[in-house]
N, CA, C and O of each residue as an XYZ file, in Angstrom:
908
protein
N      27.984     84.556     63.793
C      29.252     84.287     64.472
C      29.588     82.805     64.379
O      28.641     82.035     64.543
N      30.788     82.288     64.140
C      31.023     81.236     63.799
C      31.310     80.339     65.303
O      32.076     80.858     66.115
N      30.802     79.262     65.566
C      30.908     78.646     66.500
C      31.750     77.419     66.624
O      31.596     76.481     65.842
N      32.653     77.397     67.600
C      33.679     76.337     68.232
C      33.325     76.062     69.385
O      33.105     76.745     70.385
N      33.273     74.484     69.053
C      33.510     73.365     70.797
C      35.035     72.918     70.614
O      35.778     72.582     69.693
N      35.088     73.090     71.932
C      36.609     72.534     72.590
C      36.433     72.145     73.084
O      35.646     72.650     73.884
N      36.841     70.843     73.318
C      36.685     69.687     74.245
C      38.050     69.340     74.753
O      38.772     68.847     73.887
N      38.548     69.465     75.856
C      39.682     69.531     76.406
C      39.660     69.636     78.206
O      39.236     70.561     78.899
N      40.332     68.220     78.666
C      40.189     68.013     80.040
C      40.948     68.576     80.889
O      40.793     68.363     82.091
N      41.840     69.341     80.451
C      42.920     70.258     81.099
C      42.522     71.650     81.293
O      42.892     72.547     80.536
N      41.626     71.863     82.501
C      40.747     72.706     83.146
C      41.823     74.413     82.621
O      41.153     75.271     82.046
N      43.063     74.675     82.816
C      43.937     75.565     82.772
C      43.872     75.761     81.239
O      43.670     76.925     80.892
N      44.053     74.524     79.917
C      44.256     75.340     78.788
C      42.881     75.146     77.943
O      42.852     75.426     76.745
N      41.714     74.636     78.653
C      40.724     74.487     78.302
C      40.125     76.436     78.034
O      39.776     77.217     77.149
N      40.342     76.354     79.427
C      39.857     77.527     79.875
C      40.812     79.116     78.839
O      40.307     80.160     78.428
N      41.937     78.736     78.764
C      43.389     79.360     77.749
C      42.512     79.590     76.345
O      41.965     80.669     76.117
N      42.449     78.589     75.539
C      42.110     78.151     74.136
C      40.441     78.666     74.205
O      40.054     79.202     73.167
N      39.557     78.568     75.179
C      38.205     79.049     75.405
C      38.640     80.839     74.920
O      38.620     81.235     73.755
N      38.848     81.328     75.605
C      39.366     82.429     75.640
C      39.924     83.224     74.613
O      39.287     84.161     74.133
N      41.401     82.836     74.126
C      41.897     83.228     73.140
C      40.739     83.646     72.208
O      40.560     84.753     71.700
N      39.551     81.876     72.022
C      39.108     82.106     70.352
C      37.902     83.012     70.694
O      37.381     83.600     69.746
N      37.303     83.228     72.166
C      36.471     83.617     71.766
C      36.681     85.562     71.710
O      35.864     86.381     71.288
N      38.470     85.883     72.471
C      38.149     87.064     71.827
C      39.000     87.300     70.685
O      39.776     88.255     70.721
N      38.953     86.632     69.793
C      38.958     86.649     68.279
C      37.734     86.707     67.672
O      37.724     86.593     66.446
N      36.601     86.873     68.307
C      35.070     86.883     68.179
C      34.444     85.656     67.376
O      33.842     85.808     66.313
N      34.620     84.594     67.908
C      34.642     83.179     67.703
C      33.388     82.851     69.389
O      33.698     83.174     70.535
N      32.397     82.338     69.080
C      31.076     82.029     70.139
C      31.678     80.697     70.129
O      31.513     79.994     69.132
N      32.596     80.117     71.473
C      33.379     79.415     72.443
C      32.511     78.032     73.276
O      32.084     78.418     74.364
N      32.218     76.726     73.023
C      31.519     76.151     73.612
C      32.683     75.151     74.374
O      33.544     74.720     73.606
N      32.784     74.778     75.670
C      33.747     74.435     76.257
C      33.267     73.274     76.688
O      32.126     73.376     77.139
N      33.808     72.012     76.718
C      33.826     70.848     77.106
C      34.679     70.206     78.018
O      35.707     70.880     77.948
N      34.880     69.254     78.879
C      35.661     68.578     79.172
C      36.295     67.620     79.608
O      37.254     67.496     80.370
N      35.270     66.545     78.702
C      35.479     65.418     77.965
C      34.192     65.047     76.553
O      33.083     65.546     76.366
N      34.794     64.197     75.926
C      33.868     63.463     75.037
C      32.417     63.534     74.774
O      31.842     63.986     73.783
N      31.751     62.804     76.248
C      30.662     62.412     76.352
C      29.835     63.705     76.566
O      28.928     64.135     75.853
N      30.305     64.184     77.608
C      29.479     65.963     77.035
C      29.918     66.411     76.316
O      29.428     67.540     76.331
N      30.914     66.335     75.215
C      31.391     67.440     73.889
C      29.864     66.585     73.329
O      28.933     67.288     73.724
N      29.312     65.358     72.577
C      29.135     65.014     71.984
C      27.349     64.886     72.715
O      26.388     64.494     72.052
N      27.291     65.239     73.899
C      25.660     65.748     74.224
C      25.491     67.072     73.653
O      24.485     67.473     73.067
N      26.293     67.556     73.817
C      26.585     69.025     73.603
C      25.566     69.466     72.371
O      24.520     70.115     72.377
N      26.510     68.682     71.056
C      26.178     68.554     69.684
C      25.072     67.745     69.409
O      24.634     67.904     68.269
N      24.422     66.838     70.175
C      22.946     66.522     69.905
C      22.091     68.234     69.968
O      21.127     68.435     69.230
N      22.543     69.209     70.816
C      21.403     70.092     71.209
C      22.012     71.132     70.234
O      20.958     71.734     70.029
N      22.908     71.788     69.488
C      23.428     73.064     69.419
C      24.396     72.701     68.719
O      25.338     72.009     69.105
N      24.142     73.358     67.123
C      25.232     73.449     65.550
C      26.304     73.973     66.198
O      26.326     74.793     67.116
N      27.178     73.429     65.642
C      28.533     74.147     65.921
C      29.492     74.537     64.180
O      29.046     74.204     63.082
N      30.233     74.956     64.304
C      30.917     75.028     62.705
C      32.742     74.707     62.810
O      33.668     75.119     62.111
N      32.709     73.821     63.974
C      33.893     73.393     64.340
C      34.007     72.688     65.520
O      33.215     72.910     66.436
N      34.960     71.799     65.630
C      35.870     70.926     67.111
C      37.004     70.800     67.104
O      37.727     70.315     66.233
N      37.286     71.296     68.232
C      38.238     71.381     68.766
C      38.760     70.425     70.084
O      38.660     70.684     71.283
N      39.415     69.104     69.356
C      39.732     68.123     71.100
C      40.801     67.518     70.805
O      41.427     67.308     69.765
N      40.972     67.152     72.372
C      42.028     66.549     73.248
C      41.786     65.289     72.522
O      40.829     64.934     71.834
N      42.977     64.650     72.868
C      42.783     63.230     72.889
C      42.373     61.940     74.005
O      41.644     60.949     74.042
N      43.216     62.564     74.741
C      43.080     61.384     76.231
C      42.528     62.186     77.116
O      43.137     63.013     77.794
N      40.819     61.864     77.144
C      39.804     63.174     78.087
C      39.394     61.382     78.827
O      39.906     60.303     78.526
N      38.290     61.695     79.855
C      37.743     61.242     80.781
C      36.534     60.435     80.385
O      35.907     61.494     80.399
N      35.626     59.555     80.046
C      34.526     58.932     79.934
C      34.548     58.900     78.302
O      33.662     58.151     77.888
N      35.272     59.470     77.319
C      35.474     59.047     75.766
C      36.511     59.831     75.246
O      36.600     61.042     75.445
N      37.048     59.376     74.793
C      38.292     60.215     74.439
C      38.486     60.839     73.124
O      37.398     61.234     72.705
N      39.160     61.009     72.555
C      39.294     61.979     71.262
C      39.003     61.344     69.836
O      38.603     61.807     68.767
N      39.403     59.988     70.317
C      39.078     58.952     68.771
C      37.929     58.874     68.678
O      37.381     58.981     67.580
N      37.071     58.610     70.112
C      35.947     57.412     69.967
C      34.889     59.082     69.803
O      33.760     59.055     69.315
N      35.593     60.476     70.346
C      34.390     61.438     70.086
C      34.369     61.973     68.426
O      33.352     62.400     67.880
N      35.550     61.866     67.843
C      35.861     62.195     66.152
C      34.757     61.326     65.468
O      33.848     61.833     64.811
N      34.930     59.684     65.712
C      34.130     58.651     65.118
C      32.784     58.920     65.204
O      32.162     58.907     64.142
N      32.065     59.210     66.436
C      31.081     59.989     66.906
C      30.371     61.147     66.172
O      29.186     61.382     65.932
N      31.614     61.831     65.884
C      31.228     63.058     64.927
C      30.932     62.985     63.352
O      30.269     63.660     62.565
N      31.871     61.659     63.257
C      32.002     61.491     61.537
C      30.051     60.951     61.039
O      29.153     61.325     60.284
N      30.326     59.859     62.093
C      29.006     59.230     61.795
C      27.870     60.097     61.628
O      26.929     59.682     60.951
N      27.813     61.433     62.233
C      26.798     62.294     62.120
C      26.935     63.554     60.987
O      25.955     63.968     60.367
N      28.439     64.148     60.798
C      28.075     65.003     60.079
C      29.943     64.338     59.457
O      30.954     64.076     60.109
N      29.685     64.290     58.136
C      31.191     64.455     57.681
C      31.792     65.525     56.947
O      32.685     65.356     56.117
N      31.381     66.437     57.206
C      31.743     68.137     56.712
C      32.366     68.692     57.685
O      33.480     69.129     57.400
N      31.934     68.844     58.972
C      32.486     69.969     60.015
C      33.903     69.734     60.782
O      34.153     68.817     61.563
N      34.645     70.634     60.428
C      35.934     70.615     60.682
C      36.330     69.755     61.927
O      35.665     69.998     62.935
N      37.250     68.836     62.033
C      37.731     68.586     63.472
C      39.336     68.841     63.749
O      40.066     68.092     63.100
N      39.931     69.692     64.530
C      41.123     69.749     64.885
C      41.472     69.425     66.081
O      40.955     69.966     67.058
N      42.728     68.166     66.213
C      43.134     67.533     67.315
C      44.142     68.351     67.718
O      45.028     68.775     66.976
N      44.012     68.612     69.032
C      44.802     69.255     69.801
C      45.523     68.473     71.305
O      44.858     68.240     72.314
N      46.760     68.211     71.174
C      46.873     67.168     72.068
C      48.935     66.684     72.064
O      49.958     67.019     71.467
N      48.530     65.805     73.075
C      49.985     66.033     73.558
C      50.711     64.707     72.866
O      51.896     64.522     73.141
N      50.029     63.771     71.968
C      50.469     62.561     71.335
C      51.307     62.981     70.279
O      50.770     63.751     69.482
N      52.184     62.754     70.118
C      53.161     63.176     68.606
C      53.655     61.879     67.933
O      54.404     61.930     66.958
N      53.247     60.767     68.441
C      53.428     59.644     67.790
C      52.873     59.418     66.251
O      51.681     59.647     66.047
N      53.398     59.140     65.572
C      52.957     58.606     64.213
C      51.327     58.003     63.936
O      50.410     58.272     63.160
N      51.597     56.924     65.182
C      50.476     55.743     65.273
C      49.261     56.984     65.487
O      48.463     57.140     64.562
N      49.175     57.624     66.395
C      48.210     58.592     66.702
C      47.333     59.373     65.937
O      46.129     59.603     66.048
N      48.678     59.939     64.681
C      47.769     60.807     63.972
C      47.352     59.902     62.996
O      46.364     60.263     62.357
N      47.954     58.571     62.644
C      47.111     57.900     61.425
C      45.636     57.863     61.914
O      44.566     58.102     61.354
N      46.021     57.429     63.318
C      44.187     56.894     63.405
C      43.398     58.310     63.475
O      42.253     58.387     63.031
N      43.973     59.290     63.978
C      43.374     60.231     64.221
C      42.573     61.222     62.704
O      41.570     61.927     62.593
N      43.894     60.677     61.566
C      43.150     61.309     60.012
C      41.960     60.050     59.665
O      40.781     60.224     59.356
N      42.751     58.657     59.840
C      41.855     57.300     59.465
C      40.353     57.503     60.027
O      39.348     56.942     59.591
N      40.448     58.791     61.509
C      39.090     58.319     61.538
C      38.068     59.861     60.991
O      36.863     59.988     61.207
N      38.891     60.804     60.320
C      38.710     61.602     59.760
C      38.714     62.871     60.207
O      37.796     63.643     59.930
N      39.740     63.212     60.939
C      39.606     64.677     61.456
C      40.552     65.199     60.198
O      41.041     64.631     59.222
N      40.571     66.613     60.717
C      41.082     67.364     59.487
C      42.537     68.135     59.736
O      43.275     68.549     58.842
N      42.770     68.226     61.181
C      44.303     68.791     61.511
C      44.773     68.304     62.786
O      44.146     68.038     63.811
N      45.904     68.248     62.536
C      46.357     67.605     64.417
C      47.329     68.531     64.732
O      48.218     68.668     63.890
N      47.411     69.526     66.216
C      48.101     69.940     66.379
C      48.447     69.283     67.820
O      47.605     68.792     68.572
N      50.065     69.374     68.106
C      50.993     68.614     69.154
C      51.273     69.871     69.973
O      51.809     70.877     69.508
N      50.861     69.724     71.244
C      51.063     70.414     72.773
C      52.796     70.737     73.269
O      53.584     69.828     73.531
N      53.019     71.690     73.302
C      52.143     72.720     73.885
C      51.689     73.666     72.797
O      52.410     73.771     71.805
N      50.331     74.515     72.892
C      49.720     74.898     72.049
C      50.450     76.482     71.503
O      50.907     77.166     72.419
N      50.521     76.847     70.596
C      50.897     78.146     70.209
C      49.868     79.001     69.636
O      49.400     78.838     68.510
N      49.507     79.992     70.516
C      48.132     80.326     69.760
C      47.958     80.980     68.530
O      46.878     81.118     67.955
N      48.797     81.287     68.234
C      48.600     82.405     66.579
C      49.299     81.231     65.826
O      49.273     81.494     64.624
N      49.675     80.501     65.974
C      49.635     79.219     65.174
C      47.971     78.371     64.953
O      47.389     78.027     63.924
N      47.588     78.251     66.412
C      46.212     78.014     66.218
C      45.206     78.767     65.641
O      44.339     78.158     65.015
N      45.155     79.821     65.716
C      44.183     80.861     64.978
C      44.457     80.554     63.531
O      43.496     80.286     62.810
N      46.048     80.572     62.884
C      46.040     80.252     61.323
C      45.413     79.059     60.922
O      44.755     79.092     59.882
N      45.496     78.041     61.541
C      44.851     76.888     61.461
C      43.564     76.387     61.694
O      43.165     75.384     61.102
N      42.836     77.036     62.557
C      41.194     77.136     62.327
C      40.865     78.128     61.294
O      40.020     77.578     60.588
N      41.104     79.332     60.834
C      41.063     79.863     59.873
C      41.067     78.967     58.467
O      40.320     79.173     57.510
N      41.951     78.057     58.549
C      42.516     78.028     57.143
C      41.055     76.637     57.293
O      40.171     76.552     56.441
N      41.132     75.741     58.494
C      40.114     74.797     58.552
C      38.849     75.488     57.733
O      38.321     74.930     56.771
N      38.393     76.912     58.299
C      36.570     77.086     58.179
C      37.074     77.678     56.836
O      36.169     77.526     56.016
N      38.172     78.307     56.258
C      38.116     78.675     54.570
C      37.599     77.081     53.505
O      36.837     76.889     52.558
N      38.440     76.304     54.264
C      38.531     74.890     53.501
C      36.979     74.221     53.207
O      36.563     73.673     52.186
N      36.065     74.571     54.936
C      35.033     73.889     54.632
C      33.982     75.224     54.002
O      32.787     75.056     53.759
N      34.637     76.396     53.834
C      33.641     77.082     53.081
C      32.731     77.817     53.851
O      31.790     78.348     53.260
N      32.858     77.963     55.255
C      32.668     78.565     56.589
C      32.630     80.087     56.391
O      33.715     80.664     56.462
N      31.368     80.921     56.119
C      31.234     82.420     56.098
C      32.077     82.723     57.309
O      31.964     81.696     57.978
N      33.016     83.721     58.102
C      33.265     83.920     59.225
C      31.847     84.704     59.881
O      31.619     84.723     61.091
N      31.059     85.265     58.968
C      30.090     85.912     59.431
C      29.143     87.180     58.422
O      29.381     88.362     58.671
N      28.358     86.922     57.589
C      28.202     87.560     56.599
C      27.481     89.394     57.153
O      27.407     90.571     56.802
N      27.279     88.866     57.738
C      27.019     90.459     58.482
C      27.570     90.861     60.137
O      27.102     90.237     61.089
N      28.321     91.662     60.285
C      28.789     92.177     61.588
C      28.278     93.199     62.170
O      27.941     94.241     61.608
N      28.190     92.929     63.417
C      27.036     94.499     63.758
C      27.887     94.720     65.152
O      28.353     93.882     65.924
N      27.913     96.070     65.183
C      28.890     96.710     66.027
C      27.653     97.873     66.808
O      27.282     98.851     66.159
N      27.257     97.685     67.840
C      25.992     98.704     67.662
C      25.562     99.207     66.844
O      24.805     98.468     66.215
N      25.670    100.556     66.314
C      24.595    101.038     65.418
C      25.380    100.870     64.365
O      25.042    101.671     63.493
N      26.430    100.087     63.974
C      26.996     99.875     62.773
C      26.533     98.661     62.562
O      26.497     97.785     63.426
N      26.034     98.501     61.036
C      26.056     96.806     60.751
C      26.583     97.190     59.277
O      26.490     98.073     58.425
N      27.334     95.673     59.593
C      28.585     95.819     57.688
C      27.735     94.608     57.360
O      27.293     93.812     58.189
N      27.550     94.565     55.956
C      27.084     93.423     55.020
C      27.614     93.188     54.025
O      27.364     93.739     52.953
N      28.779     91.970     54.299
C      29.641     91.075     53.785
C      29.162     90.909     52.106
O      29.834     91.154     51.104
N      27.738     90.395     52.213
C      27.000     90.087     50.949
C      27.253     91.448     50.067
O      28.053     91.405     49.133
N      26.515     92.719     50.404
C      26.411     93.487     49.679
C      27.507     94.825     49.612
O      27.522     95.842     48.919
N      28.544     94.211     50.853
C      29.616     95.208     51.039
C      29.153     96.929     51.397
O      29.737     97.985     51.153
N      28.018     96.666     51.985
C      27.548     98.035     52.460
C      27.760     98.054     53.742
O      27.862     97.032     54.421
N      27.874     99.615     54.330
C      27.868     99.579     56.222
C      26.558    100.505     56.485
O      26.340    101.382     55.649
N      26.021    100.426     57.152
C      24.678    101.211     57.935
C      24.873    101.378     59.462
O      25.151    100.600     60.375
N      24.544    103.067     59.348
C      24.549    103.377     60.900
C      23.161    103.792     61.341
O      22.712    104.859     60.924
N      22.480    103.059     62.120
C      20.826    102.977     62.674
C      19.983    103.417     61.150
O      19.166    104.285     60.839
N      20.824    102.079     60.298
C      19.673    101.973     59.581
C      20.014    103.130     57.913
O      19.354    102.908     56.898
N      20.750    103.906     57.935
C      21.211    104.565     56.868
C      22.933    104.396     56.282
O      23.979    104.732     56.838
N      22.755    103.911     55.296
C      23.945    103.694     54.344
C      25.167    104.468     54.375
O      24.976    105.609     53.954
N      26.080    104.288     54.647
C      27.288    104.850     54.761
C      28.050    104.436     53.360
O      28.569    103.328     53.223
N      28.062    105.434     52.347
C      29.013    105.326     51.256
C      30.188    104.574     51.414
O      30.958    105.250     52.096
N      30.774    103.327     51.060
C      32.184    102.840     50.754
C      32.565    102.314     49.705
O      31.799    101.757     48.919
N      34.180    102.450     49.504
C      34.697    101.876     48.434
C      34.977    100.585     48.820
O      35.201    100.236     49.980
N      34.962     99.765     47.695
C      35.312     97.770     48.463
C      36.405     97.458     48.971
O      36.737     96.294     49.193
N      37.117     98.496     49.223
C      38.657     98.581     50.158
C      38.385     99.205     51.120
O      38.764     98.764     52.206
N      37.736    100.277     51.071
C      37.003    101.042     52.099
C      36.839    100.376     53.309
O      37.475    100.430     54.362
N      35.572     99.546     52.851
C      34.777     98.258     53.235
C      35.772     97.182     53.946
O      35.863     97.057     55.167
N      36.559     96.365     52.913
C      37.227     95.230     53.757
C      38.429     95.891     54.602
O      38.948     95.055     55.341
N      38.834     96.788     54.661
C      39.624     97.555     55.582
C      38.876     97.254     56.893
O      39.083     96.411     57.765
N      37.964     98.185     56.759
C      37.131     98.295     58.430
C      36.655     97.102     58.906
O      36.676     96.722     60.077
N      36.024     96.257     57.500
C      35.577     94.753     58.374
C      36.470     94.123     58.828
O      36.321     93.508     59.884
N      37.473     94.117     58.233
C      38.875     93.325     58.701
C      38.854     93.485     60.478
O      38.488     92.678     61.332
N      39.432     94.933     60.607
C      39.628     95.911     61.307
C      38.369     95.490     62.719
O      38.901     95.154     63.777
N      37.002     95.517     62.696
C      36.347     95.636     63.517
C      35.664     93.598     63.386
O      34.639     93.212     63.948
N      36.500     92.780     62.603
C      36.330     91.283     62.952
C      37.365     90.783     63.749
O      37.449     89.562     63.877
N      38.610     91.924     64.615
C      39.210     91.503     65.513
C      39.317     92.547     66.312
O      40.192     93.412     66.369
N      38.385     92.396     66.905
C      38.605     94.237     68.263
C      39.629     94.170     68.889
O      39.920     93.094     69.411
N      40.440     95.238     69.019
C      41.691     95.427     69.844
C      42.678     94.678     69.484
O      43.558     94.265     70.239
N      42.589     94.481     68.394
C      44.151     93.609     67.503
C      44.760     94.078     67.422
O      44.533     95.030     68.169
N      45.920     94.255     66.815
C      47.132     95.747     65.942
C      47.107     94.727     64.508
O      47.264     93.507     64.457
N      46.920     95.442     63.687
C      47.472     95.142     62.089
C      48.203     96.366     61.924
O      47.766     97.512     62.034
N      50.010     95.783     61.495
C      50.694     96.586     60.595
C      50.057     96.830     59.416
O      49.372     96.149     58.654
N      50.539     98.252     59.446
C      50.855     98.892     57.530
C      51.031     97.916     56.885
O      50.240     97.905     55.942
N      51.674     97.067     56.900
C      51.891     95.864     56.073
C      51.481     94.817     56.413
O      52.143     93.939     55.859
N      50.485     94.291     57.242
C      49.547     93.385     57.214
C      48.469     93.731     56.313
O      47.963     92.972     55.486
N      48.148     94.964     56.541
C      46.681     95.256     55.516
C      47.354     95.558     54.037
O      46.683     95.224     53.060
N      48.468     96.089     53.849
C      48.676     96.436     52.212
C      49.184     95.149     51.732
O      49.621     95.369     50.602
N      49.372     93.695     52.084
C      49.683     92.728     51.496
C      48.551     92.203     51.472
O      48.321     91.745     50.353
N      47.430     92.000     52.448
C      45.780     91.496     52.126
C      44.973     92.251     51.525
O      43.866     91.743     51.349
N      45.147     93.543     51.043
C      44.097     93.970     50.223
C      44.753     95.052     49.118
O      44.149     95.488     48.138
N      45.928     95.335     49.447
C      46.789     95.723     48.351
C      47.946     94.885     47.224
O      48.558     95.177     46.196
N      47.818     93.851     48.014
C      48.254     92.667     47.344
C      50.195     93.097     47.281
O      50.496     94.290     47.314
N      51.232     92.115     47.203
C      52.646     92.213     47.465
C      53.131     93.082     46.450
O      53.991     93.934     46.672
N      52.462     92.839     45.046
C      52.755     93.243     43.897
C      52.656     95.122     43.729
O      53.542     95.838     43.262
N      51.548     95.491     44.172
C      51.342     97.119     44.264
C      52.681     97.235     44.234
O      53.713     96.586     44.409
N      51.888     99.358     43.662
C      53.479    100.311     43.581
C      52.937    101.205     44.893
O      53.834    101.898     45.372
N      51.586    101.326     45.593
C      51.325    101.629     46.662
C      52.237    101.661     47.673
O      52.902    100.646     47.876
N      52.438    102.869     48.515
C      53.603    102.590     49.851
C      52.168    102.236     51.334
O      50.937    102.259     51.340
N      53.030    102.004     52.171
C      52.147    101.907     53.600
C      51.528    103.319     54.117
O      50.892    103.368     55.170
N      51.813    104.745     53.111
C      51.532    105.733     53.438
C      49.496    105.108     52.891
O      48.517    105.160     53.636
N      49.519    104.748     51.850
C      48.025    104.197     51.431
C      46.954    104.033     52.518
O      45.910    104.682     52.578
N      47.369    103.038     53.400
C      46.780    102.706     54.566
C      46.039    103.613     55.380
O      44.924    103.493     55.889
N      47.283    105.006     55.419
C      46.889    105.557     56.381
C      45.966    106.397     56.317
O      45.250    106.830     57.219
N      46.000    106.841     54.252
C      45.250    107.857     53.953
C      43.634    107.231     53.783
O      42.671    107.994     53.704
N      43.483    105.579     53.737
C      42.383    104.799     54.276
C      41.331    104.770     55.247
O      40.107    104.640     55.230
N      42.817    105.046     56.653
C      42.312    105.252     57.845
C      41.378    106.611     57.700
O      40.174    106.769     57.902
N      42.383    107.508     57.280
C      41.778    108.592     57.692
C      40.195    108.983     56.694
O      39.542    110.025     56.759
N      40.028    108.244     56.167
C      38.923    108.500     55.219
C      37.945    107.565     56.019
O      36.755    107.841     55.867
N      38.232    106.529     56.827
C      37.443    105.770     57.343
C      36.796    107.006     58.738
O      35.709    107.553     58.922
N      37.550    107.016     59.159
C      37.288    108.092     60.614
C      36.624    109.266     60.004
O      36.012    110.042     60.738
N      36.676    109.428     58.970
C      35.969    110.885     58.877
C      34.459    110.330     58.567
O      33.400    110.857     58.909
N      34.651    109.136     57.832
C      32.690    108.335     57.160
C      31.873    108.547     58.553
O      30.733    108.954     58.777
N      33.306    107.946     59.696
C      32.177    107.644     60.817
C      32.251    108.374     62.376
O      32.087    108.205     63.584
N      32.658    109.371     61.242
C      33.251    110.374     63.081
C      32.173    110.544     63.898
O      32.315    110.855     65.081
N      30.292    110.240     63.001
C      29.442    110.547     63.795
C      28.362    108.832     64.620
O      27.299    108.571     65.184
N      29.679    108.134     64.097
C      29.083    107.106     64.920
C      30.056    106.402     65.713
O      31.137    105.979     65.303
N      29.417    106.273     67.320
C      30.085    106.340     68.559
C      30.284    104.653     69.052
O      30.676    104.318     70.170
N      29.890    103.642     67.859
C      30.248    102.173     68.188
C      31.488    102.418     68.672
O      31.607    102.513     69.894
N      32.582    102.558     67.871
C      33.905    102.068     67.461
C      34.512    103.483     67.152
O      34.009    104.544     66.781
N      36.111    102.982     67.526
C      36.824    103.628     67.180
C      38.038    103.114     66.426
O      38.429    102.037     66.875
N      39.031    103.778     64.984
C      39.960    103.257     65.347
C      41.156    103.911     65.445
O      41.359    104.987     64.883
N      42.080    103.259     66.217
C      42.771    103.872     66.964
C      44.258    103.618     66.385
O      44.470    102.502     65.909
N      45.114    104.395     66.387
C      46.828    104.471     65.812
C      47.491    103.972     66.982
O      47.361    104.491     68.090
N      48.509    102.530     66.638
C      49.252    101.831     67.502
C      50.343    102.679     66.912
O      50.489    102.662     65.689
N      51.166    103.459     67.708
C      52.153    104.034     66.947
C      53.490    103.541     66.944
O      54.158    103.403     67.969
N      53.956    103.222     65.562
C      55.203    102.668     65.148
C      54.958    101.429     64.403
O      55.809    100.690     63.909
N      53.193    101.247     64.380
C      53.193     99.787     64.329
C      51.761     99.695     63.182
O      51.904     99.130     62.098
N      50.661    100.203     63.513
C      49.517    100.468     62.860
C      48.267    100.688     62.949
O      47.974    101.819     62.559
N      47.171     99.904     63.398
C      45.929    100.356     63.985
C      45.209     99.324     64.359
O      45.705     98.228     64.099
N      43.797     99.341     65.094
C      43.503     98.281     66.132
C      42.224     99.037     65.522
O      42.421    100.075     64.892
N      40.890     98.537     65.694
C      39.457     98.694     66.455
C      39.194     98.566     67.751
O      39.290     97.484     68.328
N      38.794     99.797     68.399
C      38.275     99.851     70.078
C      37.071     99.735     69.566
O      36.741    100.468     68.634
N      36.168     98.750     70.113
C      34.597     98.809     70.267
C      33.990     99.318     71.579
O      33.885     98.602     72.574
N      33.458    101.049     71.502
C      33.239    101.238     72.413
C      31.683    100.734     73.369
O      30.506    100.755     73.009
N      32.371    100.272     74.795
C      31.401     99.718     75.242
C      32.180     98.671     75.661
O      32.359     98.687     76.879
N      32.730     97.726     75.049
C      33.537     96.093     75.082
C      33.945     96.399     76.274
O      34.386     97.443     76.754
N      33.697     95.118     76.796
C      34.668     94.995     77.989
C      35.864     93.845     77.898
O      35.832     92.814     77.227
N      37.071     94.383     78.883
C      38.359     93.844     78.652
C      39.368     95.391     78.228
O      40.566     95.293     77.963
C-alpha cells in the first residue's frame, strides 16, 4: 500500500485530505506541523508528502529543504493557501514537485498524486489482497485461499482497477477508454459482458462484490469494510 504524510495545521482539512486519501486505499500518516512531519520520517518510509506551508514550529519550506537533503526522489506536493508567484518559485527552487492553491478540490487532488507516484515510478501496490482474494500485479493472476482463478489481462485489470477503489462508481466509459482504449469499435455493452464474466469466476468467493450503479456503471463492495 502506498504511503502518504500530510502535514497540514488546519485540524478540519487535515483531518478532510487524511480521509479522502486514505479511502482511496492510500495508508494516511497525518501531521500537523513540520517538526513532527519530519520526526515522523526519521522512523517510517513514506512514498509521498503532502504540506501546508505556514504550519507551527517549521513550516513548509524549511520541512521540503529537510526532505530534499535526505531523500531527493520522493514526491512532495504543496498544498496551501499562498498563490503568489514568489511562493511557488521558492517552493520548486527548493524542490518539491507540485503546488496546489486552497481551497482544495479533491478529485483534482487524487489526479495529481496519481500522476506524482506514476512520475516517480511508485508501484500503487503490486499485489492486492481482498480476503481470500489476492491479485498479482506482477504475474496478473488472482487466487482465492490459495488456488488460481483463470483470467484474461482485461479480465484482470478490470477487477484490479475495480477492487483498488472500493465503493467508487466507474462509468461504462471510464473503463472502455482505460483499457479499451478511445480508438475501439467496442460499444459500453463490452463492459458489461466483462462484468458478468467477472461475477460468475467469483460467485464462489464471498470477499467482494461487484455491484451495478444503475444508469451509471459499477463499484466494488468489499464485504466486511466498514463505512
Amino acid at each position: 500500500m502506498v504511503k502518504i504524510l500530510v502535514a497540514e495545521d488546519d485540524e478540519k482539512l487535515n483531518k478532510a485530505v487524511s480521509r479522502y486519501l486514505s479511502g482511496r486505499s492510500y495508508q494516511v500518516f497525518s501531521c500537523m506541523n513540520g517538526e513532527d512531519a519530519l520526526e515522523l520520517l526519521a522512523g517510517q518510509m513514506v512514498d509521498m508528502v503532502i504540506s501546508d506551508i505556514m504550519m507551527p514550529e517549521m513550516d513548509g519550506f524549511a520541512l521540503a529543504d529537510s526532505i530534499r537533503q535526505l531523500d531527493k526522489a520522493i514526491p512532495i506536493l504543496f498544498m496551501t493557501a499562498l498563490d503568489d508567484i514568489d511562493s511557488k518559485k521558492k517552493g520548486f527552487r527548493l524542490g518539491i514537485d507540485d503546488y496546489m492553491v486552497k481551497p482544495i478540490d479533491f478529485d483534482e487532488l487524487q489526479m495529481r498524486v496519481e500522476a506524482l507516484l506514476r512520475r516517480a515510478n511508485i508501484a500503487m501496490e503490486k499485489k492486492l489482497a481482498v480476503g481470500s482474494l489476492t491479485l498479482d500485479a506482477d504475474e496478473m493472476t488472482a487466487y482465492v485461499d490459495g488456488a488460481e482463478v483463470p483470467l484474461t489481462v482485461r479480465e484482470f485489470q478490470v477487477l484490479y482497477k475495480l477492487l483498488s477503489y472500493p465503493k467508487k462508481t466507474f462509468t461504462r466509459a471510464q473503463l472502455m477508454d482505460e483499457f479499451w482504449g478511445y480508438e475501439t469499435e467496442s460499444d459500453s455493452r463490452t463492459v458489461d459482458v466483462y462484468i458478468t464474466k467477472l461475477r460468475s469466476k467469483f460467485r464462489g468467493c464471498d470477499a467482494f462484490e461487484i455491484a451495478t450503479v444503475h444508469g451509471l456503471g459499477y463499484k466494488a463492495l468489499v464485504r466486511g469494510a466498514k463505512g
